[in-house]
N, C-alpha and C positions, 0 to 999 in steps of 0.2 A: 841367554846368549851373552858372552862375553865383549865387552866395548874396547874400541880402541882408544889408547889415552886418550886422542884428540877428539874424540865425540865424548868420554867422559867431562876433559876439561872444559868441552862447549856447552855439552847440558850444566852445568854446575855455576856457569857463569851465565846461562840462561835464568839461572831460578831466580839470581837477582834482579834480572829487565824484564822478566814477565809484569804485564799488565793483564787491567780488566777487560775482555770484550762482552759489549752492548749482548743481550738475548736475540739468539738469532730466529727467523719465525720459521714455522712448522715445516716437518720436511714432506714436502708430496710423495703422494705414494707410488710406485713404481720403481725401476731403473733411474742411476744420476747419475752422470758424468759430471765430475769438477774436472773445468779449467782454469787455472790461474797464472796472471799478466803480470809481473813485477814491477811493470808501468805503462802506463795510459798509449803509450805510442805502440806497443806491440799486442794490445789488446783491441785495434782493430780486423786483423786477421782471424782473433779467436772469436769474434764477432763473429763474424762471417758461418766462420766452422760448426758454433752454437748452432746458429739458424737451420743449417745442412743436418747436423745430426738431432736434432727435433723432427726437422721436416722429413727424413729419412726412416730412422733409428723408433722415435716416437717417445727417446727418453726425455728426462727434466737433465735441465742443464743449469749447473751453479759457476758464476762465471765471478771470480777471486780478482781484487786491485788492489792496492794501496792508495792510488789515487783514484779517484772520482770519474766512472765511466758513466757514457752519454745510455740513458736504459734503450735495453734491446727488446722488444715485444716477445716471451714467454719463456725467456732468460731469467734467475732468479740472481741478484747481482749481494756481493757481502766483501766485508773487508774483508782478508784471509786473517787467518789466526797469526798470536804471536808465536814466532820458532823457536816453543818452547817444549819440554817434554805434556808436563800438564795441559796445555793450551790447544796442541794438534791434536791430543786425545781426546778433549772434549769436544773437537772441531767432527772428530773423523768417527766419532760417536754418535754425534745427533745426525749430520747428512751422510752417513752411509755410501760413498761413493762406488761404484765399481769399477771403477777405471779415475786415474786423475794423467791430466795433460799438463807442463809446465812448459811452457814458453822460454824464450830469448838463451836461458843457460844458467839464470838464479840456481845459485843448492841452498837449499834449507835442510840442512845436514836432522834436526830432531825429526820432521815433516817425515823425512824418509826413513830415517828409521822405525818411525812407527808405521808408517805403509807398510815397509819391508817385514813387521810383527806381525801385522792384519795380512799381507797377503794380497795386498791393496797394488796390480800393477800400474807401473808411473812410466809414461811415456812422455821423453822433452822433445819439442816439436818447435821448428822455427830455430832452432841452437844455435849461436854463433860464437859462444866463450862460455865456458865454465868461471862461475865468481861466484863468492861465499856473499849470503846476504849483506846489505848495507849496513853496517851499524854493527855487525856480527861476526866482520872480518877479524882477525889475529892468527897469531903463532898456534895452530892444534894441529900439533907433529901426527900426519896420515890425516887426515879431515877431510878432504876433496876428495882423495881416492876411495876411502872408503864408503862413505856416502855415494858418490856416482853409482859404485857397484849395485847399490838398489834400484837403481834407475833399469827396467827392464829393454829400454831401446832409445838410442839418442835418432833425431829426425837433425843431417846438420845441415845450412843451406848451403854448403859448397864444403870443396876438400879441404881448404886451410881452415874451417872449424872444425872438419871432421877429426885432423889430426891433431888439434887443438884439445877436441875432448877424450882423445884415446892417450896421449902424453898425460892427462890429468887421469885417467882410470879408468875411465868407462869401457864397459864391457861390448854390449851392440852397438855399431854406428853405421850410418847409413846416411847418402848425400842425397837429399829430398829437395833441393832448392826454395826458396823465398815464399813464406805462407804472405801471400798479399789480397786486399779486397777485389773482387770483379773490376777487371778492366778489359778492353779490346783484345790484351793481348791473348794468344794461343795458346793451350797446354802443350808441357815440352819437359822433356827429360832432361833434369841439370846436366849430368857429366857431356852428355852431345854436346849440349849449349854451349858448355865451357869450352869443347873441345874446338868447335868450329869457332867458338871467339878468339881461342889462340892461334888456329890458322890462318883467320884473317888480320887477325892483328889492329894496325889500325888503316890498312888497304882501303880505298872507295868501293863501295859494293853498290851494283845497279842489278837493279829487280825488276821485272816484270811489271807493268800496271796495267791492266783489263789490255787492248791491243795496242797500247803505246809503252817504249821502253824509258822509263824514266829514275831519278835517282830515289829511293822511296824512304 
């Protein structure tokens, strides 16, 4: 398959900042879902998510940081690999993923291109802006666009990211709102939510409480 200059001149400048990653241990057998968090703050919602599809699904879940998450009980946790061409094929080699989730709007432009060879679909979940890895950012004329294309479905939590990531290239998008940890609150459909937040504005709202009317 033919590359676009900008993922040429990325991989190329990859092969310089590739590092060694540690041996990572055995892969269980069955079905894997990798998810990966580009940072410890939105990698408590994939927590969560891990939990549900073990406890549901019954697959092994590899759940990817660069920083240091807190361990999740039968979550197998690993740094992600460098976003290198060599590096993601040796990653996507030994844990065998069938599906990978990425978080927040990280592109790891090599990552997906090698999914996108393997066949491997990538679903980003929690989306709020499309940005090129840290460290990995520059001038590669078409890079964002092209890369998103691999991305089989963006999950955005509201419409200003949605159009956020369809300006940058991406193909499916969809406004899935806020992957957040269990709270009190109610499941709810973002676009209603939004909609009734614009209707009310910032108007005083009195709600119902058991038989007394009060401001809730």
């Amino acid at each position: 398959m033919a590359l676009s200059l900008g993922r040429t001149l990325y991989n190329l400048t990859g092969r310089r900042a590739s590092g060694q990653n540690a041996q990572p241990p055995p892969r269980p057998l069955g079905d894997l879902v990798w998810l990966h968090a580009p940072e410890i703050g939105c990698s408590r919602g994939l927590r969560q998510l891990a939990l549900r599809l073990i406890d549901e699904l019954g697959v092994t879940v590899l759940l990817t940081c660069p920083e240091e998450v807190p361990p999740t009980a039968g979550v197998v946790h690993q740094p992600p690999p460098d976003d290198t061409a060599a590096d993601t094929r040796g990653f996507l080699a030994h844990w065998q993923p069938q599906l990978l989730l990425m978080a927040e709007g990280e592109v790891r432009p090599a990552l997906l291109l090698e999914a996108q060879n393997r066949h491997l679909p990538v679903v980003m979940v929690d989306a709020r802006a499309p940005y090129l890895l840290k460290g990995r950012d520059g001038w590669f004329p078409g890079l964002m666009r092209s890369s998103l294309q691999s991305v089989r479905q963006v999950m955005a939590v509201d419409e200003a990211a949605a159009r956020a990531f369809r300006k940058a290239g991406a193909g499916e998008v969809a406004v899935a709102g806020r992957m957040e940890e269990p709270s009190a609150a109610l499941p709810y459909h973002e676009p209603e939510r939004a909609a009734l937040a614009a209707l009310m504005a910032t108007r005083p709202v009195w709600l119902p409480c058991g038989w007394r009317i009060g401001c809730c």
